[in-house]
C-alpha angles and dihedrals in degrees: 000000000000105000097049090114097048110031096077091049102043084044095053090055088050094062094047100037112032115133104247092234114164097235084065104050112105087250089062107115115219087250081060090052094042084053092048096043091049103043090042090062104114087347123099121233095249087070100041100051092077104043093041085054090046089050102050095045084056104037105021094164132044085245102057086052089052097045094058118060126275082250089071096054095053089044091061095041085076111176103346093127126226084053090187089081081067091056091049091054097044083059095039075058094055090041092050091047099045098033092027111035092233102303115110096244114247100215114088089223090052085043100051093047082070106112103259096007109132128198097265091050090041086047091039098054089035088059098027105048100028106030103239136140124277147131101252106191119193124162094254083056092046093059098038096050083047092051102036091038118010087039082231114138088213130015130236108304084238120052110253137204100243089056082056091053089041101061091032096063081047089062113107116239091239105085095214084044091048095050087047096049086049087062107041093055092050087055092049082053091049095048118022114005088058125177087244118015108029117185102221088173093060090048129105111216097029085127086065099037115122097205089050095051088049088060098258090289112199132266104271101192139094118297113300102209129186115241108257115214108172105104094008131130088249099055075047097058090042095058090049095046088046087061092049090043096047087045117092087215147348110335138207125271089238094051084064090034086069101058109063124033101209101089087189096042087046099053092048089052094053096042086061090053102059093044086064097058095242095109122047114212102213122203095248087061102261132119128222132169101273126272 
């Protein structure tokens, strides 16, 4: 097997180093893991712990969540960001009540028929909260598996098939072996092996490690810019759900009109909105989270 020589290694960090983070105590239930896989997707754990928290003391099971509206939902999700990962688990919820009686299913087919559920978070639940066998690939595992193995300092900008066959012939035979090792080499990802300042001295298989041994060559690939957000359609759409989530019901069209200058750029953004089905336009003229 391919990873013979790193799985112990990287397995070994993984004991002595792993971030104590709730959705991965042994306690934690798979709708935990399902919450924490979703609301950790382009939003770093530091943000995530308190409202994860927030949401499972609310909502501890699938069925409290579907029994409330999807504006609830997006109310709790606070300042996340991308708040329409908090409409699709509000209806995984009501998927998992009415086709699962309550219980998040444990198959990955079963999982990615979810609606929104893509592969990695199907993947992801299937190897993190029972334990199987799966390739689970994050962007903290992808850069790690094109450094250690491939002696790239990024991977492809889209995913690719070869990366999938690649990380699944890593995977140990042993299926909780397999989930831990998933793990472990997205926190090494996380902590050690960083987009922009990896640490090759704290890794553990930096002796291995094909990117290191080529002397740490360049990205040769196109630009790879940050996301800007100051000015942008999305910080617009934050500061008008924020109105609607602070608000204990509908609220009036000027109440959204004063937080954002842009009259264009605000009615787009609230167009989108409510396109997305975030924002409901009501017949007397007010918005309100949908119901």
């Amino acid at each position: 097997m391919r990873s013979s020589h790193h799985t112990g290694p990287i397995l070994g960090w993984y004991t002595d180093n792993a971030r104590d983070l709730p959705w991965r105590r042994a306690e934690a239930t798979p709708w935990g893991v399902l919450v924490s896989e979703i609301m950790l997707q382009q939003t770093p754990v530091s943000r995530v712990l308190p409202v994860w928290t927030e949401w499972l003391e609310r909502w501890p099971t699938p069925a409290g969540l579907a029994a409330e509206p999807s504006g609830e939902a997006v109310r709790a999700w606070g300042r996340l960001g991308y708040p329409r990962r908090a409409l699709r688990l509000h209806a995984s919820a009501v998927a998992i009540v009415s086709e699962h009686e309550g219980r998040v299913p444990d198959s990955y087919d079963a999982l990615r028929a979810l609606p929104g559920i893509g592969s990695y978070t199907a993947a992801a639940v299937a190897s993190f909260a029972y334990g199987q066998r799966h390739a689970v690939l994050d962007t903290n595992v992808r850069r790690v598996l094109a450094r250690l193995i491939s002696g790239e300092e990024y991977p492809p900008k889209t995913q690719t098939v070869a990366e999938v066959r690649l990380a699944q012939s890593l995977l140990p035979l042993d299926p909780p072996v397999a989930a831990r090792w998933s793990v472990a080499v997205m926190e090494l990802g996380a902590l050690v092996c960083t987009a922009r300042t990896p640490r090759c001295g704290a890794c553990p298989v930096s002796a291995g490690c094909a990117w290191r041994l080529a002397g740490r060559p360049a990205y040769d690939g196109p630009p790879r810019r940050g996301q800007a957000y100051a000015g942008t359609d999305r910080q617009c759409r934050g500061r008008l759900l924020a109105v609607l989530r602070h608000s204990e019901g509908p609220v009036e069209k000027p109440l959204l009109d004063v937080v954002w200058a842009d009259a264009v750029q605000r009615e787009r953004a609230l167009d989108g909105l409510v396109a997305d089905g975030l924002v409901d336009p009501l017949d007397d003229g007010r918005y309100a989270l949908p119901s």
